[in-house]
N, C-alpha and C positions, 0 to 999 in steps of 0.2 A: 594223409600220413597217420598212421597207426601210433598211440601213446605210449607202446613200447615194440620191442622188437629188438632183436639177437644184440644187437652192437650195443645197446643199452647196459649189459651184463658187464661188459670190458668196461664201459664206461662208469658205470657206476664204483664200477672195484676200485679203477684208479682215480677217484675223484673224492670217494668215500674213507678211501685209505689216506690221504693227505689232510683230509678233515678230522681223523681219528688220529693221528698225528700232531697235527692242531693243538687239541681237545688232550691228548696225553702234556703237551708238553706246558699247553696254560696251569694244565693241574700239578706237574712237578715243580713248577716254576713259583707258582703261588704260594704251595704247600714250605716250600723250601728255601728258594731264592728268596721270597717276601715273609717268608711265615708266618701266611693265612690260616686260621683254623681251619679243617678239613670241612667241617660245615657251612661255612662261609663260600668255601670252594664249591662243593658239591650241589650243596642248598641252594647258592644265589648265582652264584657268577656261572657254571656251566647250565645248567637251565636255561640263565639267559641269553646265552653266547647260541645253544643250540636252538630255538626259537627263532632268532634273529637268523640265521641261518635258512631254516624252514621259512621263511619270510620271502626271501631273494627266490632260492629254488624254484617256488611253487608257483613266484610271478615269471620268471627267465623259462619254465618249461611251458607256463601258457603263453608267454608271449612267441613262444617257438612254431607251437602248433595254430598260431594264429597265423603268422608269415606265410605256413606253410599250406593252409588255406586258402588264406589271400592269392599264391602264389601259383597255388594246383601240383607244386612239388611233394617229395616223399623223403627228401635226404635232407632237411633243415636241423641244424644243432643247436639243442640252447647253449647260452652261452654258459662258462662255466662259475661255480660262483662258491665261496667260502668264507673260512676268518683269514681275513687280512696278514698274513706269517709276517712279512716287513716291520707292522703296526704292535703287533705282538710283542716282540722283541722289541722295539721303542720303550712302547708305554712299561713294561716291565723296568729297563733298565737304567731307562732316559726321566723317566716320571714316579712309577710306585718306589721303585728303590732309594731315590732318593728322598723322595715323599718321608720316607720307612724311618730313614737315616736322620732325617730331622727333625721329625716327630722323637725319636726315643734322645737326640741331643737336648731336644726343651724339656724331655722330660713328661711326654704326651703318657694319659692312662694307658690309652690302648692306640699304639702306632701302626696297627695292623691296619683299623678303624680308616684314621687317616691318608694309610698308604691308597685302600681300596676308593677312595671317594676322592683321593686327585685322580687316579683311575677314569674313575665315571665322567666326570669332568673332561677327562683328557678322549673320554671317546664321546661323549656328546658334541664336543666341540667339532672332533674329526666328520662328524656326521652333519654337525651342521653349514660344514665349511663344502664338505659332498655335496651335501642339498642345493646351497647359494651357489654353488659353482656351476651344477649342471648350467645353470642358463648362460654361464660365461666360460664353456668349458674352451671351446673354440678358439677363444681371443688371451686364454691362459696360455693355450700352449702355442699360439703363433708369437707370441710372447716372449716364453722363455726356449732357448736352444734346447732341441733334444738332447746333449751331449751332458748339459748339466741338469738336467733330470734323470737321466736313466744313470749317470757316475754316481750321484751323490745316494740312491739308491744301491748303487753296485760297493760303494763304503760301506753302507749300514750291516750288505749281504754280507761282504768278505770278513766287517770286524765282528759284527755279532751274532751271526748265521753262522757261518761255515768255522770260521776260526777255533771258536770254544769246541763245537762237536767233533770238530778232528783232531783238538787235543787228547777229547774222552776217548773216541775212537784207536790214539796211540794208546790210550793208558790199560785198555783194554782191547789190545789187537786181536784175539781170536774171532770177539763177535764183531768187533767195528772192520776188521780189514774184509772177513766174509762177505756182509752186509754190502760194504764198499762196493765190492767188488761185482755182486749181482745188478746194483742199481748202474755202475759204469757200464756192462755188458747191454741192460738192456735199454738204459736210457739214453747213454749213447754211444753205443753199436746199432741201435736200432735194429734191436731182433728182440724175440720173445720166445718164452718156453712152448715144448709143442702141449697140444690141448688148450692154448693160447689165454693162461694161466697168465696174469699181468705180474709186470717183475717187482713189483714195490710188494703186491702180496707177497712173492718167494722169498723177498729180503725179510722182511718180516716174520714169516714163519718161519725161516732158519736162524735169524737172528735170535726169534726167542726159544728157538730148540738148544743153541749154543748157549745161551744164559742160564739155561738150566742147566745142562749139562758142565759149565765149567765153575758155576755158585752166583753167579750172577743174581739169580731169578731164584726164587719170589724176593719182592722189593718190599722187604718189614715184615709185619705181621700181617695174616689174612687177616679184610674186614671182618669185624666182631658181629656184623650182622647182617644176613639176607638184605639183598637186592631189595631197595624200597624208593616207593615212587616218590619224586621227589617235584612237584610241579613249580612251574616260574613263579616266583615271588616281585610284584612291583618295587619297586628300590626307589621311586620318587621321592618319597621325605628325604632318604640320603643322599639323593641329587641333590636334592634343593638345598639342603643344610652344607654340601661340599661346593653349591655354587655363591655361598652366602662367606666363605674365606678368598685365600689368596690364591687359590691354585690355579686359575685360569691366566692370573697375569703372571704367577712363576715358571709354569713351560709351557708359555706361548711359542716359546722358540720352539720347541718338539711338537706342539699340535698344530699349530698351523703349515709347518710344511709337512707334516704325517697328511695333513686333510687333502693339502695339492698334490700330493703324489699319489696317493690313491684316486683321485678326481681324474688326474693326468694321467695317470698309468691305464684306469678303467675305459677312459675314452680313449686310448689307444688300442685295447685288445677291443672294441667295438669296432675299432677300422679294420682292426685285424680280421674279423670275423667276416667284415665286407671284402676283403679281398679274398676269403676263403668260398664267399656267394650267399651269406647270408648279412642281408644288410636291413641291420637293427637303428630304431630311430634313438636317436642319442637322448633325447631330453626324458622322456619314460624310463632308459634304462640307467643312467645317471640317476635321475630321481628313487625310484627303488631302492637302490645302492645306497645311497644317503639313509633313506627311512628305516632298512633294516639297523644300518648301523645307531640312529635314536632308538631304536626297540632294543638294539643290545644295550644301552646306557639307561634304559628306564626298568628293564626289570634286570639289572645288578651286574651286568658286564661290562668288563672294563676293554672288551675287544673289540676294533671295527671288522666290520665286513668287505669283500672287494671282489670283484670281479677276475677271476682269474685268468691268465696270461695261457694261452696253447689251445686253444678252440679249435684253430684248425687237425690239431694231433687228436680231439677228440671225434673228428668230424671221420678221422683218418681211422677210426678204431669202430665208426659207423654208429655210434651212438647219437639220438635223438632227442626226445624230449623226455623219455622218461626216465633216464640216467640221473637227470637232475631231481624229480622227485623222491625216485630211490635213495640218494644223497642224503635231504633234506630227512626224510624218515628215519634213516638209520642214524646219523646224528642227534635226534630226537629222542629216537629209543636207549642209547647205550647212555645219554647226557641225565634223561629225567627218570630213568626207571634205577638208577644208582647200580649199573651195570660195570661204568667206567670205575670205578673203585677195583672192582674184582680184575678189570684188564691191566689199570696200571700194576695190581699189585702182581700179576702172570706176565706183565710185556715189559720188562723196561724199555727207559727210555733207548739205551743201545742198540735196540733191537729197529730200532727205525732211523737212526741219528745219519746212516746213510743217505735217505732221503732229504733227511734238512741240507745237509748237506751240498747236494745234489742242486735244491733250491737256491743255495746263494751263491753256486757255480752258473747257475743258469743266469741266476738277475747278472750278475758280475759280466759274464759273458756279452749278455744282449747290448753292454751297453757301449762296448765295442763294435758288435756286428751290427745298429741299428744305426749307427751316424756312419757320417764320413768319415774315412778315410784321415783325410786332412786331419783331424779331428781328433784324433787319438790320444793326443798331449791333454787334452781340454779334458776329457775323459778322466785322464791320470793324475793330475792336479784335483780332480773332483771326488775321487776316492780314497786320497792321501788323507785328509780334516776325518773321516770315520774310522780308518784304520787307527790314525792318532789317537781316539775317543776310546777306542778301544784298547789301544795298550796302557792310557792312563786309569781304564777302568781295573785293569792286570793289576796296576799299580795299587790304586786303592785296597783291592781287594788283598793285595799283599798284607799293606799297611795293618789292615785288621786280622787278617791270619796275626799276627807278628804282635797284636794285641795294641796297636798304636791309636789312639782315641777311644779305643775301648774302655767301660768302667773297671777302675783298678789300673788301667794301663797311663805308660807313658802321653801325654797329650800330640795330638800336630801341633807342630808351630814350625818355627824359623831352622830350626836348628836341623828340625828332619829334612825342611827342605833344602836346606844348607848342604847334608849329606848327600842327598840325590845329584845337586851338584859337583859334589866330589869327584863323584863315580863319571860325570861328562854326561847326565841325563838334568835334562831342563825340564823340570817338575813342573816349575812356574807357569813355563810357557804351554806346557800342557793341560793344564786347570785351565789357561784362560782360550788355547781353542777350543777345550772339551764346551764349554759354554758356550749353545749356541752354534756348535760345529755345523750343522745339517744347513744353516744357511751359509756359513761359512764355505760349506762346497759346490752351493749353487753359485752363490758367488767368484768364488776364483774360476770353476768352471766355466761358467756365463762368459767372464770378462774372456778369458783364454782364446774361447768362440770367436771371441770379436776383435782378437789381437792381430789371430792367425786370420782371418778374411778382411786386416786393414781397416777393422770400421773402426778407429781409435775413439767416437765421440761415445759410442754405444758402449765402448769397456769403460770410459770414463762413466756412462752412468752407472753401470754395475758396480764399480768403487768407491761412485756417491751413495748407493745404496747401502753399501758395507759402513761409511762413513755414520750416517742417521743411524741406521739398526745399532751402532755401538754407544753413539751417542743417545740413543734411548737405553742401554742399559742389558739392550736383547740378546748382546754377541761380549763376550769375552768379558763382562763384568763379573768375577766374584771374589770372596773375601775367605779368610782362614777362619776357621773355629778349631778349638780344643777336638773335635771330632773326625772333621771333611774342610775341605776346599768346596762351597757351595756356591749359587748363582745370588747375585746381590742387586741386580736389575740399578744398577745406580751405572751414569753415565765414565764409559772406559773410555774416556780423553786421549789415551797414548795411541790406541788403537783410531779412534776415528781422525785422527790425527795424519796418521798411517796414511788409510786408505784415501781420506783426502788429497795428499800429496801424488798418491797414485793416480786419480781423479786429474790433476790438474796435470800431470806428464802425460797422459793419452788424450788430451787437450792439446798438447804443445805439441804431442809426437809429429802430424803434419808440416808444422815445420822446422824443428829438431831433427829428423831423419829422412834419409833418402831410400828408395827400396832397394834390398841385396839381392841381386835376382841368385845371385850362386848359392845363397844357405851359407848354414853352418852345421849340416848335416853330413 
């Protein structure tokens, strides 16, 4: 098999274009959402995000061309590989943001500082949770039910993937409905333009022909200075000094299932691949996966890395091994040579929000189509605790629009929540699932699994597990400040309380109840 060849072109567009994607939305996110300095952005964290990248690629396309020696074939695909978009939107919103928010409550010099180095933290951990897992990825997922893996996944897509960018999308329907509308056509209609032109390019380049055209575009001012190289910087001391505070036992609850579901999700598009005909050994490529993601956390990225979901779609577009180099390059080129400066300020983000989009339609989706049938409740119960997370984030963010904890402003206390109450919305109870949510819908997910196929002793453990994690302090603990409702890691009694009781009725359920063969459907 030849290192590159025609389908490689297709494949690298649409695999390059989703990393560029990536790579714009870290950088609006950071710059904005967190308010990173641009140099901190430019300088340290995309550098190292694209490196870490170039890491996976360059092993996923030899190990491709090695099968395919082994093998004496000519159609083997590497498998696909990027930043982690799930992870991304996590540790932004789940971790630096609130990082951000507590730092400027104490009163921190520099909250940015801090936001950036529970960051690091939160993806070295993700990596290192990659890494240990490869050897136990197997007995993770016979483990845990598919249903509450790929649901509580399909939460985090619908609340903070898809949700926000089709509000933007409404708020600016020329470019967002356009855009829309090309990636539904060909993502799924399953067609493409003729000259076989990939359709995320055409949403893209009409999206940002529309933002110009209607004032969208340009985003600020142009950079004030030529394209400059910008090489990876080691970020170690700032590991070490952000693993030397609190941040690793503050969102344990977001890093440790971010680690398993990337671990989980990777070793399943590795079976996927095997069912596509290319059957990759799991403990190498698992391991990689891990290593790039430590290389994003050691030279200043706060991104993991993951193996990405549709191998066979790329296999289907005849691309080979050198789609993945190509990848790894051009993320390299536009991240270190200070090129992405000049695209964000010519693309906005609208011009591609169709695609994100598109992505948390798709996770959302699979996690319907990937289980049973039966199953479907288990699913829905498991995406409910992200959408919650998400609407109480509306909340917050209201809150501060409205100047509520803000310096000079009114403080949170009783009384705002008091009002929330007024209105029939349970503030309270939304602080205490937002803490800790992501286990919260493996959780009821899991148990559901095991409701609907009568194993009551197996949902009883799922709601001892819910019982301990709360009684550690990991699920639904937190406390008020003059600022936010934040995670107080101290034991939630009423809650473990809860689940215990649930625990000890799917104990008793065997002989408490007899089976309804009729339903109540």
């Amino acid at each position: 098999m030849r290192w590159f060849v025609r389908g490689d072109v297709d494949g690298f567009f649409g695999l390059a274009l989703d990393n560029l994607v990536q790579l714009l939305v870290i950088d609006a996110l950071c710059r904005h959402a967190l308010g990173f300095p641009a140099e901190l952005v430019r300088g340290t964290i995309l550098p190292g995000a694209a490196i870490s990248v170039l890491v996976g690629n360059l092993f996923y396309s030899w190990q491709a061309m090695r099968l395919a020696r082994r093998t004496g074939r000519t159609d083997v695909t590497a498998l696909p590989f990027g930043i982690n978009t799930v992870s991304l939107f996590a540790f932004v919103f789940l971790v630096m943001l609130p990082a951000r928010l507590a730092a400027q409550a104490a009163g921190a010099a520099d909250p940015a500082r801090v936001a950036w180095q529970a960051g690091l933290v939160a993806c070295l951990g993700a990596g290192l949770i990659e890494l240990g897992g490869a050897f136990l990825a197997e007995r993770i997922r016979r483990a845990t039910p598919r249903a509450a893996l790929l649901s509580t996944l399909a939460g985090i897509a619908l609340g903070f993937i898809s949700l926000g960018f089709l509000l933007r999308a409404f708020a600016r329907p020329v470019v967002g409905f356009a855009t829309l509308g090309v990636v539904l056509l060909t993502y799924f209609g399953q067609v493409r333009f003729r000259g076989r032109v990939p359709g995320g390019f055409v949403a893209v380049v009409l999206g940002t022909f529309l933002a110009w055209a209607t004032g969208i575009a340009p985003v600020g001012a142009a950079p004030a200075v030529a394209a400059t190289w910008s090489p990876p910087i080691p970020a170690v001391g700032a590991l070490w000094e952000a693993l030397s505070g609190d941040h690793l036992s503050t969102y344990l609850s977001v890093i440790l299932p971010m680690g398993l579901f990337t671990l989980v999700g990777s070793l399943q598009n590795i079976e996927s691949a095997e069912a596509a005909g290319d059957a990759y050994p799991t403990l190498p490529s698992l391991t990689v996966n891990g290593v790039s993601t430590v290389v994003a956390a050691c030279l200043g990225s706060c991104f993991p890395t993951t193996l990405y979901i549709g191998h066979p779609g790329w296999k289907a577009l005849g691309a080979r091994a050198g789609y993945s180099v190509l990848n790894g390059l051009f993320v390299v080129g536009v991240a270190l040579t200070g090129t992405l400066s000049w695209i964000a300020w010519a693309v906005p983000i609208d011009a591609g929000l169709a695609i994100v989009i598109w992505i948390g339609v798709v996770i959302s989706a699979q996690a319907f189509q990937a289980v049973e049938r039966a199953h479907a409740p288990a699913v829905v119960m498991g995406i409910l605790p992200g959408i919650a997370a998400w609407g109480v984030l509306m909340a917050r963010s209201g809150l501060r629009a409205a100047g509520v904890g803000a310096p000079g402003g009114p403080p949170l206390g009783d009384g705002v929540l008091d009002a929330f109450l007024g209105s029939d919305v349970w503030i309270r109870g939304g602080f205490a699932l937002d803490q800790g949510f992501i286990f919260t819908a493996m959780i009821l997910s899991a148990a559901t699994v095991m409701i609907i196929e009568r194993r009551f002793r197996a949902a009883a453990g799922w709601f001892a597990v819910g019982a301990v994690l709360s009684a550690a302090g990991l699920m639904h603990s937190w406390r008020l400040t003059p600022q936010d409702a934040v995670m107080s890691l101290r034991p939630a009694w009423p809650f473990a309380a809860g689940y215990a009781f649930v625990a000890v009725l799917m104990l008793l359920a065997p002989w408490m109840t007899e089976p309804d063969e009729g339903g109540h459907g």
